[in-house]
C-alpha positions as CSV (number, residue, x, y, z in Angstrom):
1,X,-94.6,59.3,1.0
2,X,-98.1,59.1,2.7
3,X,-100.9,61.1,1.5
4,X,-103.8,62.4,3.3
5,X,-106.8,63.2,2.3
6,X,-108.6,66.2,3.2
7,X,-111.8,68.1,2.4
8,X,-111.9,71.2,0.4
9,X,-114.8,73.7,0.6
10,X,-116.6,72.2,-2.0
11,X,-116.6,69.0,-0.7
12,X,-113.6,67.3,-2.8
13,X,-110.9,65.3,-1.6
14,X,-107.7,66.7,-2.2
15,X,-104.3,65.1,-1.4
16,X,-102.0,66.7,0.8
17,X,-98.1,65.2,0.6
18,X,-96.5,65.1,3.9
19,X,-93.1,65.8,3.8
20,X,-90.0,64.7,5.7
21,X,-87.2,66.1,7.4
22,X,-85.3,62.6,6.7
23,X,-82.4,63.5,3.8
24,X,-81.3,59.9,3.5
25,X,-83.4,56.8,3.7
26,X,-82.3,53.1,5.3
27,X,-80.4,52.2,2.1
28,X,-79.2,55.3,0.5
29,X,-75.6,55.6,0.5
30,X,-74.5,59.8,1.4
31,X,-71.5,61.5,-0.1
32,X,-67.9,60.5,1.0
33,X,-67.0,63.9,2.9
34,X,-70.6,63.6,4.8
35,X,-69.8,59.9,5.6
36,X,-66.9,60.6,7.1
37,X,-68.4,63.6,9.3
38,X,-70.7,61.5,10.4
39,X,-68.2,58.2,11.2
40,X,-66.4,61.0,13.3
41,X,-69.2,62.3,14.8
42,X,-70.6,58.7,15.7
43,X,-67.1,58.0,17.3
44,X,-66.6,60.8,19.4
45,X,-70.6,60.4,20.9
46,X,-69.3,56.2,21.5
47,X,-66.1,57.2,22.6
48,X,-67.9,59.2,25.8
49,X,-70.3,57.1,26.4
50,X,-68.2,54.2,26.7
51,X,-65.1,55.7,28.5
52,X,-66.7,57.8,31.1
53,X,-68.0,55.3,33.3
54,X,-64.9,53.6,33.1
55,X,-63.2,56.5,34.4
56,X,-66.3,57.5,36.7
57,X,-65.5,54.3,38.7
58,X,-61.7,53.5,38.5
59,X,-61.4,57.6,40.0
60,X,-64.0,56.8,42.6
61,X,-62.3,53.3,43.7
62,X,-58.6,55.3,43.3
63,X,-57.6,52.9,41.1
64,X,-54.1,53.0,39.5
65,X,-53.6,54.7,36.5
66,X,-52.3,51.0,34.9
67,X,-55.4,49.5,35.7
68,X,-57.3,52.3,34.4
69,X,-56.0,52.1,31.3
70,X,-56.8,48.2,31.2
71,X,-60.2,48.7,32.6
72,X,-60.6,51.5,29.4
73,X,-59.3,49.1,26.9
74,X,-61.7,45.9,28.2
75,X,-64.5,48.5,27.6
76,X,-63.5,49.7,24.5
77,X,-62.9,46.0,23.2
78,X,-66.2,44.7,24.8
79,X,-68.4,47.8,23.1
80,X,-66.6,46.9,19.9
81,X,-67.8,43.0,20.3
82,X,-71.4,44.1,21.1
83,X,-71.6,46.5,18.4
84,X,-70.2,43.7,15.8
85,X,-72.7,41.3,17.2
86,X,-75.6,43.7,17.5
87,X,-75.0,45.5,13.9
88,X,-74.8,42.0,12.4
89,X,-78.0,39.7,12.3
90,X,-77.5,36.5,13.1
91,X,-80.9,34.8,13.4
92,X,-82.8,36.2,16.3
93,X,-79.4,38.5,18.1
94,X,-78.6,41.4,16.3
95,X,-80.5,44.0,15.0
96,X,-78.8,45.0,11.6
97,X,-78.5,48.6,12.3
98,X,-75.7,50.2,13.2
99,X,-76.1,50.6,17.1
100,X,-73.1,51.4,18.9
101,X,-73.1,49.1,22.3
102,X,-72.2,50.7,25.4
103,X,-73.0,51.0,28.9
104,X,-75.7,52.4,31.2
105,X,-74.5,54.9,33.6
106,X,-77.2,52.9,35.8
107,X,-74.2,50.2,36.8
108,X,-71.4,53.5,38.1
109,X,-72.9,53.9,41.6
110,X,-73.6,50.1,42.6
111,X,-70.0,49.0,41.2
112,X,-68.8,52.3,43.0
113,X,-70.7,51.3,46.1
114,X,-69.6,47.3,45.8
115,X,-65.7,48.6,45.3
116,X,-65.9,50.5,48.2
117,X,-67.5,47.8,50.3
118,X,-64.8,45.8,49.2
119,X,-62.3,47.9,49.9
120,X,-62.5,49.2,53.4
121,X,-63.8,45.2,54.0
122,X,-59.9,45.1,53.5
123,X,-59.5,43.7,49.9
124,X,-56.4,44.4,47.3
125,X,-57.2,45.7,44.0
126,X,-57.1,42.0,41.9
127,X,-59.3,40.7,44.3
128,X,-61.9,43.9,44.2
129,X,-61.9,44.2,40.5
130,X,-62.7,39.8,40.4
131,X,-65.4,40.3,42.7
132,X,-67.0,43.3,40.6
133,X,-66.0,41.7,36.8
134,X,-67.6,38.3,38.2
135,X,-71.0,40.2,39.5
136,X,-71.1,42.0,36.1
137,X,-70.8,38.6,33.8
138,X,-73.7,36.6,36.1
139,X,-75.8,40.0,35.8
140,X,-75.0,39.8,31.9
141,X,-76.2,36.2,31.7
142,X,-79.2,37.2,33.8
143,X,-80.1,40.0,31.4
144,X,-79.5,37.9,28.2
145,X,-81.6,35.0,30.0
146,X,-84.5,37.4,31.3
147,X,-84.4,38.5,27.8
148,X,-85.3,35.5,25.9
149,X,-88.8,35.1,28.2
150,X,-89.3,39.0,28.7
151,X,-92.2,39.2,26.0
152,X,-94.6,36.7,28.4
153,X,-94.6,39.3,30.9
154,X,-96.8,41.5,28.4
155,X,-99.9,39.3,29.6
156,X,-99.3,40.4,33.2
157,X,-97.6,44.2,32.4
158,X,-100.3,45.4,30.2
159,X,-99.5,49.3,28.0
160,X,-102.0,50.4,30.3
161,X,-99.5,49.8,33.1
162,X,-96.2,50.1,31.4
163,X,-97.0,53.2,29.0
164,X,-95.9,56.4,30.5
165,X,-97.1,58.8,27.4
């Protein structure tokens, strides 16, 4: 705990404790039943965060149900990867929190757009869902690159720039 210093009417420092709302710290382990809440909890918030735009874009591209359901399962199974990788720190990737992996609704409405582009260009369903899984692996690479050399845009994009607060 921080303490802060303040001046009374007399002139004497006295030491105010702040206090937190935090119950548990980084390494303190909660009961079993609150654990377990909590695991639950954390699952249900992943579950629609990964699922939904998985079902926001196989709905709007009319999709088949069995593809669907395989489009769901690759995104449960990739968030699960992520997560693995990102919860465990292996040298510079990974973070060593727990930090579910999901993602960005940002992505629905261009796959959406590039599905239907494909689609009334006259493409099947194989061939849509290549085209889109093939964009989204050279935009991941393209990320993970851009992500390495990110930090030597901070002498160009000062806080003053990039600091909306």
């Amino acid at each position: 705990m921080s303490v802060n210093t303040a001046e009374s009417e007399n002139a004497q420092p006295v030491a105010h404790k702040q206090t937190s709302e935090l119950i548990y710290r980084l390494e303190d382990r909660p009961p079993l039943p609150q654990t377990l809440f909590a695991a639950f909890q954390h699952l249900l918030a992943m579950f629609v965060a990964v699922i939904t735009p998985a079902l926001l874009i196989c709905q709007a591209l009319g999709l088949p149900a069995q593809d669907t359901q395989h489009i769901i399962s690759m995104s449960l199974f990739a968030s699960g990867v992520a997560s693995i990788i990102q919860i465990k720190a292996w040298g510079p990737v990974g973070s060593g929190l727990l930090s579910i992996q999901g993602t960005s609704f940002n992505f629905v409405a261009p796959l959406i757009m590039g599905g239907t582009a494909l689609k009334t260009g006259g493409a099947d369903v194989p061939t849509m869902m290549a085209a889109l899984f093939g964009t989204l692996m050279l935009a991941s690479c393209t990320e993970m690159v851009l992500s390495r050399v990110l930090h030597l845009a901070r002498r160009i994009i000062t806080p003053l720039v990039s600091v909306w607060w």
